[in-house]
VOGU-3710 file (C-alpha; in Angstrom, 3 decimals, decimal comma):
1> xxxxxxxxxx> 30,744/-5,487/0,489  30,604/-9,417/0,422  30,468/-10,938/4,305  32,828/-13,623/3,516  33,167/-14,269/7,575  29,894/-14,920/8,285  29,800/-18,720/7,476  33,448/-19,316/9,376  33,236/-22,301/11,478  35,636/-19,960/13,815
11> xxxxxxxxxx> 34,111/-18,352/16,852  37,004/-16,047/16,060  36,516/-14,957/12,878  32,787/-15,139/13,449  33,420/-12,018/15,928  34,539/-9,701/13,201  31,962/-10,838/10,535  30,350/-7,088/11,001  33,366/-5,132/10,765  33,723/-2,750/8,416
21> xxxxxxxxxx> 36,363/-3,915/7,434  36,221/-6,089/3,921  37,747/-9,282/5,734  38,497/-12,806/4,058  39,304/-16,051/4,355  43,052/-17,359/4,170  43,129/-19,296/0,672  44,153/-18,429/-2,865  41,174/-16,449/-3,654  42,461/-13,655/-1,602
31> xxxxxxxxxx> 45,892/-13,560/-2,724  44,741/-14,020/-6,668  42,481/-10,548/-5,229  45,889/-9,069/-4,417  48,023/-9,350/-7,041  44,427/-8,366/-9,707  44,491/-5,305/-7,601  48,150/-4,862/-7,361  48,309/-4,427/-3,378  49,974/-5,989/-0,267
41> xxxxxxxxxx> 48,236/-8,623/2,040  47,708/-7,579/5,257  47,259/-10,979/7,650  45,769/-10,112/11,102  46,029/-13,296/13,158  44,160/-13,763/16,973  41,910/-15,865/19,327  38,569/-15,241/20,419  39,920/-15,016/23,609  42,532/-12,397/23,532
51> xxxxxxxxxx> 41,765/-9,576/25,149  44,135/-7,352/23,004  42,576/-8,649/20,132  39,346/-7,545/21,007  41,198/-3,701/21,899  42,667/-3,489/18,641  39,166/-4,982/17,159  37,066/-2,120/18,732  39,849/0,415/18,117  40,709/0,268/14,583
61> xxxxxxxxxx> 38,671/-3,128/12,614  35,587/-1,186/13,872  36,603/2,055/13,139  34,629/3,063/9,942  37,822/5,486/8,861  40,479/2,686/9,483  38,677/0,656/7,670  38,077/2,673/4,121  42,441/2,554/4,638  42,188/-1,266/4,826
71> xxxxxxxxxx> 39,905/-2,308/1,915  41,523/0,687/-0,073  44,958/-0,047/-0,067  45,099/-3,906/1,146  43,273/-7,450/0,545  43,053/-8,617/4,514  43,162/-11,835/5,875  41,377/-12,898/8,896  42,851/-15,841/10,761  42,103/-17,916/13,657
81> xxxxxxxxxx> 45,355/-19,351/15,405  43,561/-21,852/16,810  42,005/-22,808/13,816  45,549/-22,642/11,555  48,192/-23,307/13,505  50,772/-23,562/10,583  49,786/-20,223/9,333  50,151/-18,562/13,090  53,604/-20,338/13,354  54,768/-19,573/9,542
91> xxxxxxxxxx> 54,374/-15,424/10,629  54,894/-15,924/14,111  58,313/-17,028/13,287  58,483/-14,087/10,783  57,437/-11,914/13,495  59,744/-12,816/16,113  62,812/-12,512/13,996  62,089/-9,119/12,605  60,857/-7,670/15,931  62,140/-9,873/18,575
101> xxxxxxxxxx> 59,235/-10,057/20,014  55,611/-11,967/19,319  52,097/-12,483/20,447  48,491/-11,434/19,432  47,097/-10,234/17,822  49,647/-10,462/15,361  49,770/-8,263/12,225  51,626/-9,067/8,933  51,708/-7,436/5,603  52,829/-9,730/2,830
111> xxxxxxxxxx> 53,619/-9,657/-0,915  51,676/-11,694/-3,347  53,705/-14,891/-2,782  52,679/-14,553/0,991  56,383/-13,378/1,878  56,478/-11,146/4,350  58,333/-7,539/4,591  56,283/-5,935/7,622  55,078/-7,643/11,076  54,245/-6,549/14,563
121> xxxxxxxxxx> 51,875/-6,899/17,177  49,110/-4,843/18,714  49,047/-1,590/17,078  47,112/1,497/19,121  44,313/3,727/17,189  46,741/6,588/17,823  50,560/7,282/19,038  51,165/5,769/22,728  54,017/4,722/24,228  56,396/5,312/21,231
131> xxxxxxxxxx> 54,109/3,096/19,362  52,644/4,434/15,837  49,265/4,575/15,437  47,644/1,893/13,217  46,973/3,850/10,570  49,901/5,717/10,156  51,595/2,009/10,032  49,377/1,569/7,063  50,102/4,703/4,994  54,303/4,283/5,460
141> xxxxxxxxxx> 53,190/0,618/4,067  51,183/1,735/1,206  53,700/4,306/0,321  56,806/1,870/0,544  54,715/-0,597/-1,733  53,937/1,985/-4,461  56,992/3,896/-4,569  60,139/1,861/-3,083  58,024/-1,667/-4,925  62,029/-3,058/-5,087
151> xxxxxxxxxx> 63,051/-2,388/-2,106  59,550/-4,651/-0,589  60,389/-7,434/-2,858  64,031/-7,626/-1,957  63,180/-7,629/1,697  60,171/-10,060/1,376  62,303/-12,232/-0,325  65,473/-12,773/2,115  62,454/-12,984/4,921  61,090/-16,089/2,833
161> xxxxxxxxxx> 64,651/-17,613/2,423  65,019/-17,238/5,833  62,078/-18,952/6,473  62,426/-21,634/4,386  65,767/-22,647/4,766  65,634/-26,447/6,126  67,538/-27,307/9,428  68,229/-30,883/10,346  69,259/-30,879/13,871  71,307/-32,778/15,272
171> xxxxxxxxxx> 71,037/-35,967/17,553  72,725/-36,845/20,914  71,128/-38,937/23,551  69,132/-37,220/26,452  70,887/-39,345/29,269  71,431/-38,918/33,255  73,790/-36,011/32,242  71,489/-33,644/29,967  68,515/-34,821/32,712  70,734/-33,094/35,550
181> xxxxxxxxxx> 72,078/-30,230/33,257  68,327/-29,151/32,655  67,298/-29,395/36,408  70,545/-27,061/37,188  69,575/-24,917/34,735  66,104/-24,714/35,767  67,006/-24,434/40,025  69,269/-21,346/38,048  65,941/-19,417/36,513  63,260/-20,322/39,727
191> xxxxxxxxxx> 62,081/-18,353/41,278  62,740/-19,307/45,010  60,334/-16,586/47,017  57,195/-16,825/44,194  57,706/-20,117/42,586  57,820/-20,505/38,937  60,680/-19,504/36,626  61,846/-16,652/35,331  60,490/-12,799/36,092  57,064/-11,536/35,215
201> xxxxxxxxxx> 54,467/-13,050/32,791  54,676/-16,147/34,477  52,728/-19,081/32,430  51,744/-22,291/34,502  54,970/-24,154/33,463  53,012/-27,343/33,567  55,004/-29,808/31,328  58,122/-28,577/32,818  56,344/-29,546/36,549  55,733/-32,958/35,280
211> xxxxxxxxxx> 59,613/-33,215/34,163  60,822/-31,996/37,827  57,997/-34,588/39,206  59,604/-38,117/37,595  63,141/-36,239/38,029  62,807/-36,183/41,715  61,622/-40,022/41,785  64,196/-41,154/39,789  67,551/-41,980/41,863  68,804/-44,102/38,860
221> xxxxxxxxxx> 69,457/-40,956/36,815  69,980/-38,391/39,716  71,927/-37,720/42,436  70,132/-36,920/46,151  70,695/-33,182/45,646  69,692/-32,703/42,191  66,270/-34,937/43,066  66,084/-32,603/45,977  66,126/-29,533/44,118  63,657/-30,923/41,705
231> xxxxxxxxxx> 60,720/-32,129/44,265  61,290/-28,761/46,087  60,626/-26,354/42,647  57,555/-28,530/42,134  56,051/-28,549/45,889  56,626/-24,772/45,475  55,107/-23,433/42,025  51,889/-26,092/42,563  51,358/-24,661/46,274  51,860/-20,946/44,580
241> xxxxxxxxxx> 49,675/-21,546/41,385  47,074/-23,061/44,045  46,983/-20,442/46,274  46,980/-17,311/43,605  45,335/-14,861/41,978  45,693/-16,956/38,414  43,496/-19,905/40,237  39,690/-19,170/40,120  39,403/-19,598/43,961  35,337/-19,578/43,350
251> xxxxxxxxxx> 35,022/-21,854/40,879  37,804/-23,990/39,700  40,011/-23,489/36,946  43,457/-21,201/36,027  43,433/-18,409/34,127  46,167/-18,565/30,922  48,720/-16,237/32,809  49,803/-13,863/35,840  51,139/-10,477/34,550  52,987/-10,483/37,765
261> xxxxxxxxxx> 55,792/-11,757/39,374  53,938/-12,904/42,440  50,763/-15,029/40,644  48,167/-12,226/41,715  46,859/-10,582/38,710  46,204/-12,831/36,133  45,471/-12,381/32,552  42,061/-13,618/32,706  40,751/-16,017/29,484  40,542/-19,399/30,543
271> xxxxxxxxxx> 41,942/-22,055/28,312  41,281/-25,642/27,617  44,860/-26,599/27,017  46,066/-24,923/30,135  43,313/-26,405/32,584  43,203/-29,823/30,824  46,938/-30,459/31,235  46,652/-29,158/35,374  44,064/-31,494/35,927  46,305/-34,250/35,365
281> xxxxxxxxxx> 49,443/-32,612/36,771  47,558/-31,699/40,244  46,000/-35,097/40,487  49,906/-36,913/39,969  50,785/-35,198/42,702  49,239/-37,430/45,032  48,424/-34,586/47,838  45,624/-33,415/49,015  46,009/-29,922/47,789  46,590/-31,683/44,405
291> xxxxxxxxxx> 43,025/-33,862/44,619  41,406/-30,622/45,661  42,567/-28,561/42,759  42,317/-31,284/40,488  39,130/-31,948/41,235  38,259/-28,753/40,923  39,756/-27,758/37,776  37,672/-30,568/36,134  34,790/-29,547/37,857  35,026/-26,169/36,085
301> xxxxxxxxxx> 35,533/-28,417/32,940  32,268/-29,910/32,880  30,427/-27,299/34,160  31,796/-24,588/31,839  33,418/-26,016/28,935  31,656/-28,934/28,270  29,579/-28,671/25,133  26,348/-30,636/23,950  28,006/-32,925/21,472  30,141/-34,080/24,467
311> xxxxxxxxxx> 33,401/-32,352/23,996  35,228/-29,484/25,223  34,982/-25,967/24,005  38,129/-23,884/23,282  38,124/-21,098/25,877  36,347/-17,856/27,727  37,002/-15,152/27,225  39,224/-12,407/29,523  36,376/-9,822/29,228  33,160/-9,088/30,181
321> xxxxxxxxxx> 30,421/-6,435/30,436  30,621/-4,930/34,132  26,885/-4,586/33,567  24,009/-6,530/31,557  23,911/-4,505/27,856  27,143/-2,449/29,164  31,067/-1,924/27,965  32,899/-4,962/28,379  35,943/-4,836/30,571  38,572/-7,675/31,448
331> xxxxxxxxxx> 38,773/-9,642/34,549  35,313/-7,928/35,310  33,508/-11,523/35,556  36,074/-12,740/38,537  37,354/-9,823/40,540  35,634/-8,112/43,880  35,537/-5,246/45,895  35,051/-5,496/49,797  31,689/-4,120/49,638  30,240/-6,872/46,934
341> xxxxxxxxxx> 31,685/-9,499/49,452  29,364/-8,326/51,976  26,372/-7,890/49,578  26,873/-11,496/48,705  27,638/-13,019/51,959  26,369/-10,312/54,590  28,278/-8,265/56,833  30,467/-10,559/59,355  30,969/-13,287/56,786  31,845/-10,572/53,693
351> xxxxxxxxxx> 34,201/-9,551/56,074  35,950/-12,618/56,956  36,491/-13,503/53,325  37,796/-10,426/52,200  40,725/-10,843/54,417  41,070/-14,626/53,584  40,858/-14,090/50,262  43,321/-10,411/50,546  40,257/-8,395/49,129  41,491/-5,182/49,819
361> xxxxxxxxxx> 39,934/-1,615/50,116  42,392/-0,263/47,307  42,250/-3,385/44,937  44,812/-5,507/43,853  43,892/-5,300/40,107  41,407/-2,281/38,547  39,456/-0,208/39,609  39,062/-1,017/43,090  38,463/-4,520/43,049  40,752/-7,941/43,912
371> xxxxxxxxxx> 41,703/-11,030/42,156  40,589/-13,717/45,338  43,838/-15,384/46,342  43,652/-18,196/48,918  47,533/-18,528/50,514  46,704/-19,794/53,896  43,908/-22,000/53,361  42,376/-22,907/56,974  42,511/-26,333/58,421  40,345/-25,768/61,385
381> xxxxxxxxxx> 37,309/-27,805/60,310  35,016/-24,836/61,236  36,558/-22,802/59,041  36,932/-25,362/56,218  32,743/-25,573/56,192  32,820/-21,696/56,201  34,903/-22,285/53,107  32,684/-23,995/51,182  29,491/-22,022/51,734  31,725/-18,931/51,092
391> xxxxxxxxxx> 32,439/-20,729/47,789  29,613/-21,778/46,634  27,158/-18,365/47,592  30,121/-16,642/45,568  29,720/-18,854/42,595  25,804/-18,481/42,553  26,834/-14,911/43,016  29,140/-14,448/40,526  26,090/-16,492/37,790  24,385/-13,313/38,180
401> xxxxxxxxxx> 26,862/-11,456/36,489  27,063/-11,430/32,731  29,260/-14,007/31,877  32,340/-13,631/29,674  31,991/-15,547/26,002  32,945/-18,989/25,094  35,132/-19,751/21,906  32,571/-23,442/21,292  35,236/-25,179/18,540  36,535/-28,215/19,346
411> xxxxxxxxxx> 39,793/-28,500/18,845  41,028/-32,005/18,436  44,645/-31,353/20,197  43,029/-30,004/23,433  40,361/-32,278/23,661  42,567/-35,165/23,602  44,305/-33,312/26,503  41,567/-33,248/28,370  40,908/-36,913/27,669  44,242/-37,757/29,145
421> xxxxxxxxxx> 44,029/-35,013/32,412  39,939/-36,855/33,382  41,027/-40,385/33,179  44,436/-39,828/35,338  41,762/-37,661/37,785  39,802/-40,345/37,843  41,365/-43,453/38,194  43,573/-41,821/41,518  40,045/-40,853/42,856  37,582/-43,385/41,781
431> xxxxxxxxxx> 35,338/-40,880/40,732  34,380/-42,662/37,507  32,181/-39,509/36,122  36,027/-38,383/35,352  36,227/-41,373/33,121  32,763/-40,850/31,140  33,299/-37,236/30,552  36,532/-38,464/28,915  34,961/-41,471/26,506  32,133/-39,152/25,330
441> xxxxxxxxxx> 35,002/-36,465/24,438  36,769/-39,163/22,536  33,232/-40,154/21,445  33,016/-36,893/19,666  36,256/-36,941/18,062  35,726/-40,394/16,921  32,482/-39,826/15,276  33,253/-36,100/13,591  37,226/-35,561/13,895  38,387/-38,814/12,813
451> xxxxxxxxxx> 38,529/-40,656/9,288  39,708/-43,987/8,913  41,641/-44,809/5,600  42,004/-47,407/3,356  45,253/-49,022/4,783  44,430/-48,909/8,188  45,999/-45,890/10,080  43,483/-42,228/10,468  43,697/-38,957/9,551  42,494/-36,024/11,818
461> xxxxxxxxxx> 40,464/-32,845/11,312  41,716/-30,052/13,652  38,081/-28,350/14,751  34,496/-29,025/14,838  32,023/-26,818/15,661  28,199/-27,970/16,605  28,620/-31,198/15,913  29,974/-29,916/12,673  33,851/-30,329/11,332  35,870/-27,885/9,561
471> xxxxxxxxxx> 37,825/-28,325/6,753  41,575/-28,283/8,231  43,263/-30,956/8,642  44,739/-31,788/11,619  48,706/-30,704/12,391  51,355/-32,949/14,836  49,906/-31,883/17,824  46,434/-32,965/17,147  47,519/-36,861/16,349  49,882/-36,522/19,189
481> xxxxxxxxxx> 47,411/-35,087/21,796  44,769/-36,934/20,943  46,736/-40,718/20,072  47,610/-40,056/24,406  43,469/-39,182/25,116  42,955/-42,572/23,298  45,708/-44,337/25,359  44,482/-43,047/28,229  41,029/-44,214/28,158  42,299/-47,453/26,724
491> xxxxxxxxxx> 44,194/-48,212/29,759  41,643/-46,751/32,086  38,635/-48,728/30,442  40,726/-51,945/28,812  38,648/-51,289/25,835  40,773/-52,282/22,903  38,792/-49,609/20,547  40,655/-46,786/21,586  44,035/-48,797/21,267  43,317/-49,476/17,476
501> xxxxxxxxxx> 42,344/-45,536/17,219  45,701/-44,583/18,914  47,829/-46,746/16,885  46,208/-45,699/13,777  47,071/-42,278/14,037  50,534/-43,153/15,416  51,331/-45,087/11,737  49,418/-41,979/10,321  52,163/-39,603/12,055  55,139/-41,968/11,681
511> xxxxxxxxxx> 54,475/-41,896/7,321  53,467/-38,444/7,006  54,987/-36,091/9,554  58,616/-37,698/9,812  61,688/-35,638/9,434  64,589/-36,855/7,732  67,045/-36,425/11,096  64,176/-38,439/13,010  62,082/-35,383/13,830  58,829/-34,198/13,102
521> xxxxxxxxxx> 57,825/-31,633/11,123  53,925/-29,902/12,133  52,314/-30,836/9,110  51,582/-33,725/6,887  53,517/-34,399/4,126  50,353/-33,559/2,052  49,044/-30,379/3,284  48,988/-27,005/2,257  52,306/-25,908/0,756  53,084/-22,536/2,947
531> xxxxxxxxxx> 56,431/-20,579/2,491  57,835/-23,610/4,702  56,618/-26,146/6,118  56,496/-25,574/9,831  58,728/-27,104/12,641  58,816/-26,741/16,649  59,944/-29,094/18,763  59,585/-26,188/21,690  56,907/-26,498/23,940  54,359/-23,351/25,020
541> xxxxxxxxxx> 51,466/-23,444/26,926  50,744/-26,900/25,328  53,026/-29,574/24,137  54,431/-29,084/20,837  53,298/-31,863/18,200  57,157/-33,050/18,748  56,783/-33,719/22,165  53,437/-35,113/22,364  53,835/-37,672/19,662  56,991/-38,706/21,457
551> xxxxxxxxxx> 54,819/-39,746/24,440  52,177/-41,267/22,827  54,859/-43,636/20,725  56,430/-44,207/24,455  52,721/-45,270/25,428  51,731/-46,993/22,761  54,917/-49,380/23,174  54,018/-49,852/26,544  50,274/-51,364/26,176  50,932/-52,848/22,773
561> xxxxxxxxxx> 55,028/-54,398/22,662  56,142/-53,213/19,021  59,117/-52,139/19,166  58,799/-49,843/16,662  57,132/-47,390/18,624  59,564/-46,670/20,815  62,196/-46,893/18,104  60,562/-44,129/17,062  60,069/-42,190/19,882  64,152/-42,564/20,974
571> xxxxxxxxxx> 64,778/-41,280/17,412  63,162/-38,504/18,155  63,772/-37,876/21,196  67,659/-36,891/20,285  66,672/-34,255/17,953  65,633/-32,678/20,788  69,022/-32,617/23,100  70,199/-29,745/22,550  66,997/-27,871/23,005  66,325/-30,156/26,301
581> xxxxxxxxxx> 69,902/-29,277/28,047  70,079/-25,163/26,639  66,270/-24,003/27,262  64,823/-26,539/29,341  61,165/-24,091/30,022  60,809/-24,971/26,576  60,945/-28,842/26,222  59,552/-29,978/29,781  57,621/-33,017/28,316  60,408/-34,128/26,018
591> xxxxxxxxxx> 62,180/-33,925/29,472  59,766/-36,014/30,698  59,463/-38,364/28,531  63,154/-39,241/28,528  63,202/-39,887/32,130  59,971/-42,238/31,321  62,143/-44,024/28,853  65,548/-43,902/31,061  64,455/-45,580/33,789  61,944/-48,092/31,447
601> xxxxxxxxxx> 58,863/-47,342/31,854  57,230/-49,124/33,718  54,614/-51,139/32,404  51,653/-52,418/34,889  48,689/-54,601/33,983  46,571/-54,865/37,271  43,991/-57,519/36,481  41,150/-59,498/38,570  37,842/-58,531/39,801  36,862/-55,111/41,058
611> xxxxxxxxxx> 36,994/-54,095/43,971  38,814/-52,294/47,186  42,092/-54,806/46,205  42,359/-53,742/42,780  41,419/-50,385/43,111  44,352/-50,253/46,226  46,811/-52,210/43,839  45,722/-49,289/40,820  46,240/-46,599/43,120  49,852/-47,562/44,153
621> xxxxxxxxxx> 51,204/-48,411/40,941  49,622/-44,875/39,320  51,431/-43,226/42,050  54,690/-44,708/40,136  56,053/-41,416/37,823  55,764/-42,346/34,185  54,226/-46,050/34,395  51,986/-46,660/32,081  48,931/-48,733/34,059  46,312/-50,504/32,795
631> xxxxxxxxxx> 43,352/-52,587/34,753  41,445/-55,003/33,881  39,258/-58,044/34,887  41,184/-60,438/32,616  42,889/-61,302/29,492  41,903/-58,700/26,899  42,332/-59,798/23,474  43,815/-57,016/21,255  46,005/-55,177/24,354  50,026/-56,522/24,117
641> xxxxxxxxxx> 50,043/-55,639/27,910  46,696/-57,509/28,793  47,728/-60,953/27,145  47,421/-63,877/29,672  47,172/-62,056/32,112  44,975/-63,444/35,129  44,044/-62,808/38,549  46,709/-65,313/41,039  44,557/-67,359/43,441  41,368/-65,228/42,551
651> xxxxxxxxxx> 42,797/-62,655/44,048  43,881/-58,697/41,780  47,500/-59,131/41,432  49,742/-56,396/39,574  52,475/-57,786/36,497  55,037/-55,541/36,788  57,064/-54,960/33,636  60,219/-53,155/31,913  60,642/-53,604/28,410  58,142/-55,975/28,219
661> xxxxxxxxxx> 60,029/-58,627/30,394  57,742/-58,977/33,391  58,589/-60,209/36,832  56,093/-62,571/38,758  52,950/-60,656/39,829  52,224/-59,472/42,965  48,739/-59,376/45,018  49,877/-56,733/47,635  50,463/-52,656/47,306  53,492/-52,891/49,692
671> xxxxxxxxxx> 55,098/-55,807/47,091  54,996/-53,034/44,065  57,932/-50,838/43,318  58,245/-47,488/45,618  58,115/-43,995/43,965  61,358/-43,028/45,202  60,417/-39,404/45,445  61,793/-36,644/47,679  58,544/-35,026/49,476  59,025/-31,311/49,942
681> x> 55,749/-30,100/51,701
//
């Protein structure tokens, strides 16, 4: 049996290279396979980091007897999400409408044309919970194939209408009204006593955070009460997400999800996108808790993520052996019992942080041992030293365990994320290491992700691995997410490079990706032709391509002046109405965007020589929701925003603009604009 994994750039797929199972590739070669053989497709989709993935891997893909089934009666695809993020969204949509529900690992049998006329999820080794087993999922399948063959066809083929029947949405304006109707909605589904929205899994609703955060400074669109509401469900789900089980209290970071209502037990693989987008959400807040976590999310970044070519790998992993050469099991890297407190700190300090941390004698997630939650941090000084030793003998502690695997692909999306997250940590600290972790990031993608064209504008590749890039291209997200990394560092650095980069893959986007009702669709014009060509303007865990090309056009306007950025981006924008004022969880940064381009933005050049007067002048106008800042010594030729601008007397001074029609500049903090926010704790 041919390996056909074994050379995957995928982390993923590199996992399952030994299974038994006689996996391949998606492409045409497998399907041609199918129909020479006459059988279904069977597409098993996942992450390297899902910890049901890795149940259903050792339960059935590993299984020698579920295996013979598989290569008997199927041709099966293998595919990263991560990796092909218009195939997971093509079946995920497939799955959700024939089962109502979705997730991973997903599994989806297909005909020859790739329809589909069978999907699920997980799928135990044996009957549990009114589940079928796996393999008895596979024989009805075989049997329905070979003896009901019409009855497939007919029901692959209404599943492939439905899925490629083309919706042009509507457009109405997202203005004051639809921005209050989604912060009612969203005071409707939060969750007063816990924070967050909604019941149990609760997701860090990060983009949606960012949304309430410009709401609540933004009197021109809402009224006191609304703003009120809005700076209050943000004060409360950061200081609960801070304080949980779902934060790695030891070493920095947030874990992709709490399985509870309450943040304690989380689910425990830690992503990029996730921690990436908090480290720029907890530094906006302008708080000391925020600066803390902030700082200590990125922390984890560098020290855990980080990879040799400069980037930032995907993920770890939710499990990990309890012992060196032993089973894996999840959370097993980051929870404690009482008694390995002690053996790491000694007796009267093990003690003390087992009760500040609620380590208790039963456990408060498996087998005895505690996610550490931290929800009355001390602010006696004393204690706040105690703290950090605590902290840091847990974390050399915790080395000592075997450490749960790292998914090292770069994807381009994420790391542009993280681009964006370092240099707003960064420039509201002064910690400039913030900043060069971000330029050799975008260093990366520059050198190995991106490739200029012929006219001008870039196209992206979606993952690298060792230096090393694969062979899909990029989707929306990736020239979205990573077009805001490059504006980010060009307005933190005022090096016109990453301007050019940014606007190249913004022309590449606006000709390729556009939608005939001003949308966007996920891929380019010219890639692979699937049943349909995917389209999302709902965000997830991470901004949809939609959303995150609508704030890089808004940014792009801002440093450079053509008009036709933000054209665009207000064109797009009202696609999105609907979806903004009925589900509001789901479009949080088109949310936010719209306030950004209600109330302007505001557009800041801070210019004149370094120092404690610039950097005060930076600080306050960063601290303004949605302004797009940039600061400079002088004139920078090549950056709209930067043109003539000087320093006024030799002293920093701050142009303050809307629409690109600047008032005179100012050389004091107290002479910028105020943030106009409601503080709530």
């Amino acid at each position: 049996m041919a390996n056909r994994l074994a050379d995957a750039t995928s982390p993923y797929l590199l996992q399952h290279a030994e299974n038994p199972v006689d996996w391949w590739e998606w492409g045409p070669e497998a399907f041609a396979e199918a129909k020479r053989r006459d059988t279904p497709v069977l597409v098993s989709v996942g992450y390297a980091a899902c910890h049901w993935c890795h149940v259903m891997a050792h339960e059935s893909f590993e299984d020698e007897a579920t295996a013979a089934q598989m290569n008997a009666d199927y041709v099966n695809i293998k595919v990263d999400r991560e990796e092909r993020p218009d195939v997971d969204a093509l079946y995920m949509q497939a799955t959700t409408a024939m089962t109502g529900n979705g997730g991973w690992p997903m599994t989806v049998v297909v005909d020859h044309d790739g329809a589909p006329f069978f999907a699920g999820t997980y799928f135990p080794d044996r009957p549990r919970h009114g589940q079928p087993a796996f393999r008895q999922v596979l024989t009805a399948l075989t049997q329905a194939w070979r003896e009901r063959g019409e009855d497939v066809r007919t029901t692959a083929g209404r599943v492939a209408e439905h899925l490629a029947r083309e919706v042009t949405l509507p457009s109405y304006p997202i203005d004051a009204g639809r921005i209050g109707a989604a912060v009612e909605t969203l005071a409707s589904e939060f969750d007063p006593m816990a924070g967050g929205f909604g019941d149990a899994p609760k997701f860090p609703p990060t983009m949606v955070l960012e949304f309430l955060r410009r709401a609540a400074a933004t009197p021109s669109l809402l009224g006191d009460e609304q703003r009120r509401q809005a700076a209050h469900m943000l004060a409360r789900t950061t200081a609960a997400m801070a304080g949980s089980g779902m934060y790695d209290q030891v070493g920095g970071g947030f874990a992709r999800y709490a399985v509870d209502r309450g943040w304690v037990v989380p689910h425990f693989e830690k992503m990029l996108y996730d921690n990436a987008q908090l480290v720029g959400l907890y530094a906006r807040l302008g708080t000391e808790t925020g600066d803390r976590i902030a700082v200590e999310t990125a922390d984890f970044l560098l020290r855990e993520l980080r990879t040799t070519e400069g980037g930032f790998a995907s993920a770890l992993d939710a499990d990990s052996p309890v012992a060196p050469g032993g089973p894996s099991r999840e959370g097993a890297f980051y929870a404690w019992t009482p008694a390995q407190l002690v053996e790491a700190l000694g007796q009267e300090r093990g003690r003390w942080a087992a009760e500040l941390f609620a380590v208790t004698a039963e456990g408060t997630f498996e087998h005895g041992a505690s996610t550490l939650q931290l929800r009355h941090r001390p602010t006696d000084p004393a204690d706040l030293r105690r703290l950090a030793e605590v902290r840091s003998r847990l974390l050399d502690a915790r080395e000592e365990r075997p450490r749960p695997a790292r998914d090292d692909k770069i994807v381009a999306a994420w790391n542009g994320l993280a681009i964006s997250g370092l240099c707003d940590l960064a420039r509201r600290t002064g910690r400039l290491e913030y900043v060069d972790a971000a330029r050799a990031a975008a260093d990366l993608l520059e050198r190995v992700h991106l490739q200029p064209t012929a006219t001008g504008s870039a196209r992206l590749l979606r993952v690298s691995r060792d230096g090393v890039a694969g062979a899909h291209a990029g989707v929306l997200e990736d020239y979205g997410c990573v077009a805001s990394g490059f504006l980010a560092l060009a307005a933190a650095t005022a090096d016109p490079r990453w301007l050019r980069h940014a606007t190249a893959l913004l022309d590449t986007a606006l000709d390729g990706f556009a939608a005939p009702d001003g949308g966007f669709y996920d891929t380019h014009a010219d890639a692979e032709a699937l049943l349909a060509r995917p389209r999302d303007p709902g965000d997830n865990a991470s901004p949809s391509g939609f959303s995150s090309l609508v704030h890089a056009l808004a940014e792009a306007h801002a440093l450079t002046g053509e008009g036709r950025y933000r054209d665009a981006a207000e064109r797009a924008l009202g696609t999105a109405a609907l979806l903004a004022e009925k589900s509001p969880r789901f479009a949080g940064w088109s949310l936010a965007a719209a306030v950004t381009l209600l109330d302007g933005p505001l557009e800041i050049a801070v210019v004149g020589p370094a120092g404690a007067d610039r950097d005060a002048l930076e600080r306050r106008a960063l601290g303004l929701p949605g302004a797009v800042v940039i600061t400079a010594d002088g004139p920078v030729e090549g950056i709209g925003l930067l043109g003539g601008r000087t320093a006024v007397d030799g002293l920093p001074a701050a142009y303050v603009c809307r629409g690109q029609v600047c008032e005179r500049p100012v050389t004091s903090p107290d002479d910028l604009p105020g943030d106009d926010g409601y503080s709530d704790g």
